[in-house]
Every structure is written in C-alpha cells, then in structure tokens.
MARLUM-953808 format. One line per field, with one value per residue (C-alpha): x, y, z. Coordinates in steps of 0.001 Angstrom, whole numbers, plus 500000, padded with zeros to 6 digits. Layout:
<atoms>
xx: c(X | ...)
yy: c(Y | ...)
zz: c(Z | ...)
</atoms>
This chain:
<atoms>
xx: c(477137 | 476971 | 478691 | 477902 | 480356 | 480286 | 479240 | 481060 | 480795 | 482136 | 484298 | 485313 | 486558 | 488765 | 489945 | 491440 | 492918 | 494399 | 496217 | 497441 | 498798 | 499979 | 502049 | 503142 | 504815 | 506169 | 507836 | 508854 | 510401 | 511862 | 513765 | 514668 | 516099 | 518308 | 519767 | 520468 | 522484 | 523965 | 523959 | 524857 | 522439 | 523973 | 522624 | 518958 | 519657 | 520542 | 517196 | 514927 | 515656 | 514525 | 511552 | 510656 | 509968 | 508451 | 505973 | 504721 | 504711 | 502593 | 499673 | 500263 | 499826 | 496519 | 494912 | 492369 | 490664 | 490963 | 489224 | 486556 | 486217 | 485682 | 483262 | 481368 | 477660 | 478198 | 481252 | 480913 | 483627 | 484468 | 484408 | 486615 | 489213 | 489046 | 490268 | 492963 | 494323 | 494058 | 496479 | 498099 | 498824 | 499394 | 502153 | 503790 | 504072 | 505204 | 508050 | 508956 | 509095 | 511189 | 513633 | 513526 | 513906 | 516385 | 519634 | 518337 | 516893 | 520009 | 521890 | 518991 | 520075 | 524179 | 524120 | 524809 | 524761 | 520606 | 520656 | 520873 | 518788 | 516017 | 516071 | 515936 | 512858 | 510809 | 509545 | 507401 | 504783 | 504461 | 503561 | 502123 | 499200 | 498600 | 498076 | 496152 | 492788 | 493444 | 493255 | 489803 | 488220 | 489765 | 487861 | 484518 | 483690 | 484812 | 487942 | 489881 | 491498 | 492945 | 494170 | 495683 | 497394 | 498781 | 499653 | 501786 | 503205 | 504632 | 506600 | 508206 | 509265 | 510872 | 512562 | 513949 | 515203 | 517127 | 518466 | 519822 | 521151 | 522535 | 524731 | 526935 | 525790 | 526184 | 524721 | 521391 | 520821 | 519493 | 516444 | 515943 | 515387 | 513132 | 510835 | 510638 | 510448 | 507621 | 505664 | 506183 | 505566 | 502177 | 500984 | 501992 | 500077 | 497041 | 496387 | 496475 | 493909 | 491361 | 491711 | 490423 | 491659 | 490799 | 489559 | 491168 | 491061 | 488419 | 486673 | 483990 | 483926 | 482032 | 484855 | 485195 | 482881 | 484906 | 487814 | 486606 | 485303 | 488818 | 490442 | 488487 | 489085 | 493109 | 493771 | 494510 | 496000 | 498467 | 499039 | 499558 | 502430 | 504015 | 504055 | 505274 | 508110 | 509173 | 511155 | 513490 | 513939 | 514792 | 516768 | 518997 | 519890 | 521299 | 521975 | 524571 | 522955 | 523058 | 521447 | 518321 | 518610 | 518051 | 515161 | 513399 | 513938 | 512403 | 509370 | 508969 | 508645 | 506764 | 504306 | 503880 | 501422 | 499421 | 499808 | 499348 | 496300 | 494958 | 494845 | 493576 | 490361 | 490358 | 489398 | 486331 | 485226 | 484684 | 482220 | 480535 | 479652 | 478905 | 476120 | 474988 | 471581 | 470346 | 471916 | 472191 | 473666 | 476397 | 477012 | 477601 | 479602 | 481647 | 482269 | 483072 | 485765 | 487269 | 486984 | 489037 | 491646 | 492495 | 493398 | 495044 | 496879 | 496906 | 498348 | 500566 | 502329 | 502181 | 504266 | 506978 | 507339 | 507759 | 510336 | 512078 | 515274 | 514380 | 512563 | 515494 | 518291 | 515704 | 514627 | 517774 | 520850 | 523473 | 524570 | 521680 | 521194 | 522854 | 519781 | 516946 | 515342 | 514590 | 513490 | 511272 | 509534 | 509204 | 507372 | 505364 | 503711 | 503103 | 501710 | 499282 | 497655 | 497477 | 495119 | 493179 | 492412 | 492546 | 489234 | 487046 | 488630 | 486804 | 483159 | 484380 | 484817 | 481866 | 479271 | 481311 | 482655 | 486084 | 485645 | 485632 | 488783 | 490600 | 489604 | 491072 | 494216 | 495632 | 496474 | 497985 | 499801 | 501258 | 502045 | 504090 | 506251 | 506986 | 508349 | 510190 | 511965 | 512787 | 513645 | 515588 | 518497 | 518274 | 518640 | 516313 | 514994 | 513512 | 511868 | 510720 | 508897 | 508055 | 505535 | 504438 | 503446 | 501294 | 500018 | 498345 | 496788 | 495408 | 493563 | 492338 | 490782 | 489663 | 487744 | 486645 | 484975 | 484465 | 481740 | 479673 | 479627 | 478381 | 475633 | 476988 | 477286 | 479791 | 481414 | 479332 | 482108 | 484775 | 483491 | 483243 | 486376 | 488257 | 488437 | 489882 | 492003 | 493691 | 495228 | 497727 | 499829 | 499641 | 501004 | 503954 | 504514 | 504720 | 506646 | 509463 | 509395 | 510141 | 512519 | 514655 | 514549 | 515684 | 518190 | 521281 | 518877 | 519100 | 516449 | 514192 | 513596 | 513074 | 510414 | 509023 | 508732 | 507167 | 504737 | 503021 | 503578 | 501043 | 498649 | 498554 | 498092 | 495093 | 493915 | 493944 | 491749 | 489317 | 488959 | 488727 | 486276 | 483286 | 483731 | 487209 | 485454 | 482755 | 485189 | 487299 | 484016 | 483394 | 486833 | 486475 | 483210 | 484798 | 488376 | 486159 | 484052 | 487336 | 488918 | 486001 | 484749 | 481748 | 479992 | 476588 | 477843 | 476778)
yy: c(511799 | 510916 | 506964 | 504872 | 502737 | 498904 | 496722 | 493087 | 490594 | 490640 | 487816 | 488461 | 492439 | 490826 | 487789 | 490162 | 492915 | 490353 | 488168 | 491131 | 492869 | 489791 | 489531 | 492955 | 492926 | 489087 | 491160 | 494012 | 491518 | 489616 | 492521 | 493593 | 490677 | 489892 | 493961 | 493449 | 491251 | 493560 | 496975 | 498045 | 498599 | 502633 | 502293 | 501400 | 504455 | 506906 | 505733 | 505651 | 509328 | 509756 | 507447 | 509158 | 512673 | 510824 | 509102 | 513118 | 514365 | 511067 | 512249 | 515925 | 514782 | 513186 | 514921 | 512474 | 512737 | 508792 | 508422 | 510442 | 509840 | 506111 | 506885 | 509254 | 507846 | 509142 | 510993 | 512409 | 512191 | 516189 | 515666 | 512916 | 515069 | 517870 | 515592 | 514255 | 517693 | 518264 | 515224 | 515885 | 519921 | 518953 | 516436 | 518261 | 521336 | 519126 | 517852 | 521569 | 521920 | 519147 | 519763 | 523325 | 522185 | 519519 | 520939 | 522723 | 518997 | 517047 | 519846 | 519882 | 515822 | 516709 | 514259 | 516847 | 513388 | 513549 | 516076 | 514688 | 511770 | 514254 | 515390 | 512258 | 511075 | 514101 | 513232 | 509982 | 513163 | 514073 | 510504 | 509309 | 512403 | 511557 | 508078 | 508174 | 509092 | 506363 | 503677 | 505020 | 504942 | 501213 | 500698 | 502444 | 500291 | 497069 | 496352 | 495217 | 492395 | 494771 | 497227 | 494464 | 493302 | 496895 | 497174 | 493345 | 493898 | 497636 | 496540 | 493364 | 495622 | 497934 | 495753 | 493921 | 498141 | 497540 | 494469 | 495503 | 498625 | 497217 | 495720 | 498424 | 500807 | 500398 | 502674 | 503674 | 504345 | 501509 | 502093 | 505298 | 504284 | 501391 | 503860 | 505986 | 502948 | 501537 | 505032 | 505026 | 502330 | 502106 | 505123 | 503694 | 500302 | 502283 | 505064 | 502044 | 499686 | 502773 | 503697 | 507384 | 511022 | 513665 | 516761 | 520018 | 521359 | 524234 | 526297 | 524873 | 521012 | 520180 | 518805 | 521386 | 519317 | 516335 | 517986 | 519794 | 515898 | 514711 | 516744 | 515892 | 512130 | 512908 | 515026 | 511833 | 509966 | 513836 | 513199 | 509751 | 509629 | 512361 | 510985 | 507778 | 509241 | 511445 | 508836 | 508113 | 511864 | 512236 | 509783 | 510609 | 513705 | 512219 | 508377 | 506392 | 505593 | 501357 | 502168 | 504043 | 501535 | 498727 | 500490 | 501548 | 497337 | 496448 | 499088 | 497661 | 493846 | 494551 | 496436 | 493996 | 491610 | 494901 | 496605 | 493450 | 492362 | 495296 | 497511 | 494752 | 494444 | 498244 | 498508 | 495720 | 496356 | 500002 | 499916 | 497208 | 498583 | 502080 | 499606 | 497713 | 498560 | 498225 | 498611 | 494405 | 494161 | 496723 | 495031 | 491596 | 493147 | 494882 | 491594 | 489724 | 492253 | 492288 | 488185 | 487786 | 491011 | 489454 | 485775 | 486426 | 489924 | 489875 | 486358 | 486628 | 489901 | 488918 | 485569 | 487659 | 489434 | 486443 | 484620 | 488173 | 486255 | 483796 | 486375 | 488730 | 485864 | 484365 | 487795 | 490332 | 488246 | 487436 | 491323 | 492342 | 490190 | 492501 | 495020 | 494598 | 491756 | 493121 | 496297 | 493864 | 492364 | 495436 | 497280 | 493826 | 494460 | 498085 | 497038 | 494253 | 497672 | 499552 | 496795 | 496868 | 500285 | 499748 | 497561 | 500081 | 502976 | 501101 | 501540 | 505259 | 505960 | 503642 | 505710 | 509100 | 509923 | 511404 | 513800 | 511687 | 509581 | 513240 | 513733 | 510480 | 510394 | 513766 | 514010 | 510880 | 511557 | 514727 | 512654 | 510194 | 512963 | 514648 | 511020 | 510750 | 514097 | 513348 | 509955 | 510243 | 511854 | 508458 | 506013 | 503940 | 501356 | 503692 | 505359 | 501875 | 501286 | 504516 | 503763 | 500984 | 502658 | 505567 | 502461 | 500303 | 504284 | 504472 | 501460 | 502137 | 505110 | 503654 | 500943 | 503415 | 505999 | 504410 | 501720 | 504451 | 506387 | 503740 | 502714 | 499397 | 500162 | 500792 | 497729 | 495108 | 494794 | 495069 | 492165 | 489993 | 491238 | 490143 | 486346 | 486538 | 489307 | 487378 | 485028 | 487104 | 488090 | 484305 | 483717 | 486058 | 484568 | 480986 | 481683 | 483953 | 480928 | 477974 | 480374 | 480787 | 477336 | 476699 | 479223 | 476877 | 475679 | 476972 | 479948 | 477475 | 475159 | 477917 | 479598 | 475759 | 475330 | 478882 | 478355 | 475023 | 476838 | 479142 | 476695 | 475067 | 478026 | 479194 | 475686 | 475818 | 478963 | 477706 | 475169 | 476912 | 479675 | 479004 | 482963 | 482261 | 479132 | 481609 | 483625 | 481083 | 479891 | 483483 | 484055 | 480655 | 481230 | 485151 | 483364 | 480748 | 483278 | 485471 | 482243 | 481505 | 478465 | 479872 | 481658 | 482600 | 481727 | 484281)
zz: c(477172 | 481245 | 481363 | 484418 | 485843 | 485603 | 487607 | 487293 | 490075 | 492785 | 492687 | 489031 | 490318 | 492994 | 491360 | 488600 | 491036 | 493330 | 490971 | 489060 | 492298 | 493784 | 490225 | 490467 | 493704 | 492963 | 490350 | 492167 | 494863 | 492068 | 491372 | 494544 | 495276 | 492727 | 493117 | 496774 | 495854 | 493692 | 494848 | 498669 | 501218 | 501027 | 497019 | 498782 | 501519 | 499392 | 496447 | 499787 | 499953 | 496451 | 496700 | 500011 | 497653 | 495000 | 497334 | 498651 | 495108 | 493796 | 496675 | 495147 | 491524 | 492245 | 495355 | 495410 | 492109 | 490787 | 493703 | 493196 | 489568 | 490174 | 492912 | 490257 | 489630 | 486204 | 484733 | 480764 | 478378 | 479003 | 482939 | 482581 | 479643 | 482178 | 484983 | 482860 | 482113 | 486019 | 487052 | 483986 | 484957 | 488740 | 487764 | 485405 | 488198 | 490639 | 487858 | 488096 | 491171 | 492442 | 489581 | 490674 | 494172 | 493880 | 494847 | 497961 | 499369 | 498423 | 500428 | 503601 | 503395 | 503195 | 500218 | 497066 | 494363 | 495103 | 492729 | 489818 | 491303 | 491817 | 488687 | 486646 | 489093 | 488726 | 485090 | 487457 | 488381 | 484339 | 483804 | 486798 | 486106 | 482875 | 483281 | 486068 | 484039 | 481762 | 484895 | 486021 | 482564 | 482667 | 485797 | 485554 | 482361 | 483985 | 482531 | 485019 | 483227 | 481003 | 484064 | 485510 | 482580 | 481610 | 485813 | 485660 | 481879 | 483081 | 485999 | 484465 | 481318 | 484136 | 485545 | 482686 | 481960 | 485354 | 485415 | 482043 | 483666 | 486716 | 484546 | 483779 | 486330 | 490331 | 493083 | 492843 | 489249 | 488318 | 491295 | 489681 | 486752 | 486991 | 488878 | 485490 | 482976 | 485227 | 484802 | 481811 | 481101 | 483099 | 481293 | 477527 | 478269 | 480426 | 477144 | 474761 | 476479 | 477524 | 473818 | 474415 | 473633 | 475975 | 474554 | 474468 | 477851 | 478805 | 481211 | 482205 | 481804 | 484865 | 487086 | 490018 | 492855 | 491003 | 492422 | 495966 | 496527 | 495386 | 498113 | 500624 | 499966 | 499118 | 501961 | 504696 | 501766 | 501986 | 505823 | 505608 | 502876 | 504529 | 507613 | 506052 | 503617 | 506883 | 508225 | 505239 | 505022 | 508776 | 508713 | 505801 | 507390 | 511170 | 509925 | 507826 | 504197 | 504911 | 508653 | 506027 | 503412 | 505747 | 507595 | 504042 | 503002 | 506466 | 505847 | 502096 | 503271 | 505851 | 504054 | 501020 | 502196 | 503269 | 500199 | 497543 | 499391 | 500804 | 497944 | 495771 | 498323 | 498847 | 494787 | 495200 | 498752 | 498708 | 495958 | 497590 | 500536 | 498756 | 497139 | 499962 | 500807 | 504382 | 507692 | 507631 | 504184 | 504973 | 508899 | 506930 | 504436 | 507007 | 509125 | 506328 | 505026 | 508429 | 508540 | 505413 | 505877 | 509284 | 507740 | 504782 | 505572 | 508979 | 509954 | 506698 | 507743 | 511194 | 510276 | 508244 | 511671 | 513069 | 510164 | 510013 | 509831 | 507171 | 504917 | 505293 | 504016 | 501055 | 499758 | 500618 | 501333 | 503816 | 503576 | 505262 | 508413 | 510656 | 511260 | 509044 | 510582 | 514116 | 511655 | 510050 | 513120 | 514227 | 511252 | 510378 | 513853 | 513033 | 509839 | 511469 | 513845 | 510605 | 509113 | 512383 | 511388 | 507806 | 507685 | 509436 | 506787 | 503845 | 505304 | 505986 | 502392 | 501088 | 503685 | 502714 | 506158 | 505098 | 507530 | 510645 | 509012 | 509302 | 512551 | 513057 | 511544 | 511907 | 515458 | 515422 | 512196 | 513756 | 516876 | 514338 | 512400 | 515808 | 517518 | 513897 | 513864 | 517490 | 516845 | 513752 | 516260 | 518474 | 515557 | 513039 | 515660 | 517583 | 514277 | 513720 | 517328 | 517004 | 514051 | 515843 | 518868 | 516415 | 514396 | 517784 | 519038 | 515576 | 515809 | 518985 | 517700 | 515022 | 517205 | 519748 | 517010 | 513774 | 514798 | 516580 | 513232 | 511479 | 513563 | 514581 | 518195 | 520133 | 521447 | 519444 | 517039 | 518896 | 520523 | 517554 | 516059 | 519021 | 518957 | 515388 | 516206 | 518653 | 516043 | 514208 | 517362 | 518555 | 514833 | 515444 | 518528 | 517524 | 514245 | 516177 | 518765 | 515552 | 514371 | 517371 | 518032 | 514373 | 514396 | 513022 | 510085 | 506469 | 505969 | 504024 | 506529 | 509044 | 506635 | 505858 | 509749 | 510547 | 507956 | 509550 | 512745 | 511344 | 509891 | 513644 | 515802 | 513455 | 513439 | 517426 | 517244 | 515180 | 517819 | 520293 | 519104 | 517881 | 516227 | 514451 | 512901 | 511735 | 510595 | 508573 | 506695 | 505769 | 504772 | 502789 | 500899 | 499712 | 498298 | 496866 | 495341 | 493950 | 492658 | 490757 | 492462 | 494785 | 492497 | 494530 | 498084 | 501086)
</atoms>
C-alpha cells in the first residue's frame, strides 16, 4: 500500500524544524564552547581532519535518496524497506572502506594517530544509513515534532557522552566520540518514533528510479562536500594542526546561522514551491523566500563577520584570538554569497532542474578545489579568501542563469533582489566599524553594540527603500506565520 506524504501548514512545518535546529546547534555550540576551553586548537585540527572524511562518506552513504524519498508523490512500505537496506548497505561499505583505508590517509596527512581516529568514526556511515529512512518516514506523515524532538534529544545526550569524556580524556577523543553517540543516538530515537520494521530486503521492491532520481539530486550535494571537506584535508597535509583547527572553528561559526536557518527553510520551502501552482504563486513564493533568507540569515551571518572578534572570545576563548577571527570575517562573507545562491537552488529542486544546478556548480567547484590544493601550500587565509572569491562567482551564476530557467526573466529579479541585498554588506560594514571603535571593551558590550548597529543600518534601509520595506513586511508576515501568530497572512 502506496502512502502519500503529509501535508501540515506551512507555518506549523517551519515553526517545528526551526526551533528544533536552532536547539540543535545551540547545543552543538554549547559544547563547543565549553571544549575549547578545554582541548587545544591542535585537538580541533587534528578532529577537522577526521570530520573532513566523515563529511564525503555522509554524501556517499545517502547519494541523494532522503531526498528523493521525501519528494516521492507516493512511496509503499516495500519501496521505502528497500531504500532503507540501500542507505543501510551504502553506509555499512563505506564503514569498510574507511576502516580499510584508514592507515593509508593518516599517512597521505603525515599524522599516523588518525588511524585509530578513522577507525572509531567509521561506524557514523553504519548508523547514519540506517537512520536515515527512519527520518523520511518521520517526515512524509507529518511528524515533524517528533523528528525534531529525536534531532534536539540526540545531540544533547552526545554531548553530555563528551563532556563526561573530556573529563578524563584530552586531545581529540572526546570530538570523536560525540560524533558517534550523536549517530547513534539519532538513529535509536529516529527507529523508535517512526515505529516501523523494514522488510527483508529483495529484488525487486520498486526503488531503482527512487535511486537514479536520488543521484541525480545527490550528485552536487557529492561536489559540494568535497569541495568543502578539501580544505581541512589540504591543509592538514602543508599546515600546523592549531593553523587547521582555527580555520575549521572559523568555517563552523561562520556557517551556523546558514546551516540552522537555512536547512530548517530548505525542509518547508522546497515542498512549497514543488506545490505552488501557477507561474504567480511560485514568483511570490520565490520573492518571499529570498525576502526572509536575506534578513534573518543574511544580515545575521553578515554581523558575525562583522563582531568576528567578539564572537570568537564569547564562544571559543582568549586562546583563539590570534587567527580565527579575520578567518571568521572572512568565511561569514563567503557564506553571505553562498545564500545569494542558495535561495535560487530551492526553486531548482522544487521545478526539478538538477541538471542546470550541475551545470552550475561544477565548474566552479573544480575552480574551488584547484585554488585549495594551490592554496593549501600558501597558508589557511588564503584558503579562506579563496572560498570567498568561488562563493561571490557562484552567485553570479546563479543570478545570471537561474532566473532565465525559471521563467522569471532575466534581470527582473535581480532588480528587486538588489535593494535588500544591499543590507547585509552595509551590516558587516557597520558592525566591523562599532567593533573597532570598541576594541578596549569587554566582548559583550562589543556584541551588545554591533547588534543595535545592525538593527539601525536595516532600519535606515527600510527608509530609504520603498523595496526593503516590502521586503521586511514579507519577512514579517512568514515569522509571524512560523511562530504561530499569522495564521492566514499572504
């Protein structure tokens, strides 16, 4: 028997996914900031290495198939046991493999104590596969509360694992391990709230265009976490351990407004303008995605840019002032052009245009992982402008190309984009600006200070532009909506 997926409200999808990853990386921050205080920032160079493999294999345990599963008009209970055996299979090959594999890589990154690193890690594949079924059953019949309760419980139970390790244990094996206790955990809490068994596996269970669509859809998540887990790789081989550990802390903050916010929209969004029906539904929809991604992830990551210092003394410590920040104001820039691009890849996948998104991304993907291998000899700043300078082209492209493909013209959004897009760099700007000034005042009045600095400057735009204030009301009416207090707004 075919299921269909559920269809809850729009506001009642995000509210769920945004508190529960907004709790989850709260946690995860949590965490990192009491162990950097703790461990060196050679523990965090030497885990980035391992996190940098596990990130590749993750892509190579799924291969897009969540994603096409959830995008599935209907999926029976044997399509969805035979993609669980899939991920399942996949993951534990890859386990295999990087055990198999893991001497040879510590010795490619002269660091022979990644072996045993490497080996502990690879069981995340094993459980990361077979959970991942579990998650999309969760979704498809509208569960979210209970996917984001299993995805909040499972990293706060990992990290209590840590904290409890770090205790007794220094260097990086307390990282290590709260990557396999969150799996685990993830997949424990995930089997028990889907409450299904997959059937035995066999030939013939209806999932093959599952998968051929899966790969289609995985293949530039493939290029785009090995571009990304490049860096850390190339730079373990040619660069002290704290010089990586710094630059994977400075790529991890930067990226967490992106990734808390932006995934959480990326869930709700997606299916919504899959559903949209009419050119005008799915142009509104479109604008008012871009509207609220550019004032709540955009200004936000642009203003960590801009409090680099602050952020870097709250969240890391004293211990790490001496090269993560201009990391960090470097990668939340990159970051910002990677959300440029990032709003125009959700229509993409909601009007099935993978293919152009390849087209897309690969050259400048290869361009990236060629600047890094070059770079990595030169030194981890240069990696770091380096992405930025990849991330600004890809948006470019994405603006030049992707509106055309979607029949919205070719300059007509670029044109209304533009007024709001304007606003996060003037954020950055005015933040960095409070900051210098402020320079001999604790890190919480700095951060205090950048943050009205931000409420003023996108107060000024609104002012000025009749198309941020547009914007702002948009971006208003959808938070109301997720928080539960605009039910039935446009």
């Amino acid at each position: 028997m075919s299921e269909q997926p559920a269809q809850p409200s729009l506001g009642a999808n995000a509210r769920v996914m945004l508190v529960s990853q907004v709790a989850r990386y709260i946690i995860q921050f949590g965490a990192v900031a009491v162990l950097s205080r703790i461990l060196t920032p050679a523990d965090f160079g030497v885990y980035a290495l391992v996190s940098a493999v596990v990130v590749i294999g993750s892509v190579f345990s799924d291969l897009g198939l969540t994603l096409s599963a959830i995008r599935a008009p209907e999926l029976s209970h044997r399509q969805w046991s035979g993609l669980f055996w899939v991920n399942t299979a996949l993951g534990g090959v890859l386990m295999v493999a990087v055990m198999a594999l893991a001497s040879p890589i510590a010795a490619l990154m002269h660091n022979p104590s990644l072996t045993t690193y490497l080996v502990a890690v690879a069981t995340v594949f094993l459980l990361g596969g077979a959970s991942a079924q579990y998650r999309v059953a969760l979704i498809r019949a509208g569960r979210y509360q209970a996917l984001g309760l299993a995805e909040v419980v499972a990293p706060v139970l990992g990290v209590v694992v840590t904290l409890v390790v770090a205790i007794f244990i220094r260097g990086p094996w307390p990282l290590v391990i709260q990557q396999i206790a969150w799996a685990a955990f993830l997949l424990a809490l995930s089997a028990l709230a889907a409450r299904r068994v997959p059937q035995r596996p066999r030939r013939g269970s209806g999932v093959r265009s599952l998968v051929t669509t899966g790969g289609a859809l995985g293949l530039p998540l493939l290029i785009e976490s090995l571009s990304n887990a490049l860096a850390p790789l190339a730079l373990g081989r040619t660069q002290p351990a704290a010089a990586v550990g710094a630059f994977s802390q400075a790529s991890n903050i930067g990226n967490i407004v992106h990734l808390a916010l932006g995934d959480s929209l990326t869930r709700v969004v997606v299916p919504a303008m899959s559903k949209a029906e009419g050119d005008e539904a799915f142009v509104r929809a479109l604008h008012t995605a871009r509207a609220a991604y550019v004032f709540s992830v955009g200004v936000l990551v642009m203003a960590v840019g801009g409090l680099a210092v602050p952020v870097v003394t709250i969240l890391l410590g004293g211990n790490w002032l001496e090269l993560t920040p201009r990391l960090l104001s470097i990668w939340a820039v990159g970051s910002f052009f990677q959300g440029v691009a990032f709003v125009l890849y959700w229509p993409l996948v909601g009007r099935g245009l993978a293919r152009l998104q390849l087209r897309i991304d690969t050259p400048v993907r290869v361009l990236f992982i060629l600047a890094v291998l070059v770079g990595a000899q030169v030194g981890v700043e240069f990696v770091a402008w380096m992405f930025l300078a990849t991330a600004a082209l890809r948006a470019i492209a994405y603006l030049a190309f992707v509106p055309r493909a979607l029949g919205i013209g070719d300059l007509s959004y670029v044109r209304a984009a533009m007024p709001s897009l304007m606003a996060p760099p003037l954020v950055f700007a005015a933040t960095r600006a409070t900051t210098r000034l402020l320079a001999d005042a604790p890190a919480v009045v700095q951060g205090l200070a950048g943050a009205g600095a931000m409420a003023v400057v996108v107060l000024m735009c609104s002012v000025v532009s009749p198309t941020v204030r547009a914007d702002l009301r948009s971006t208003r009416n959808l938070v109301a909506d997720v928080v539960g207090l605009g039910a039935g707004r446009a």
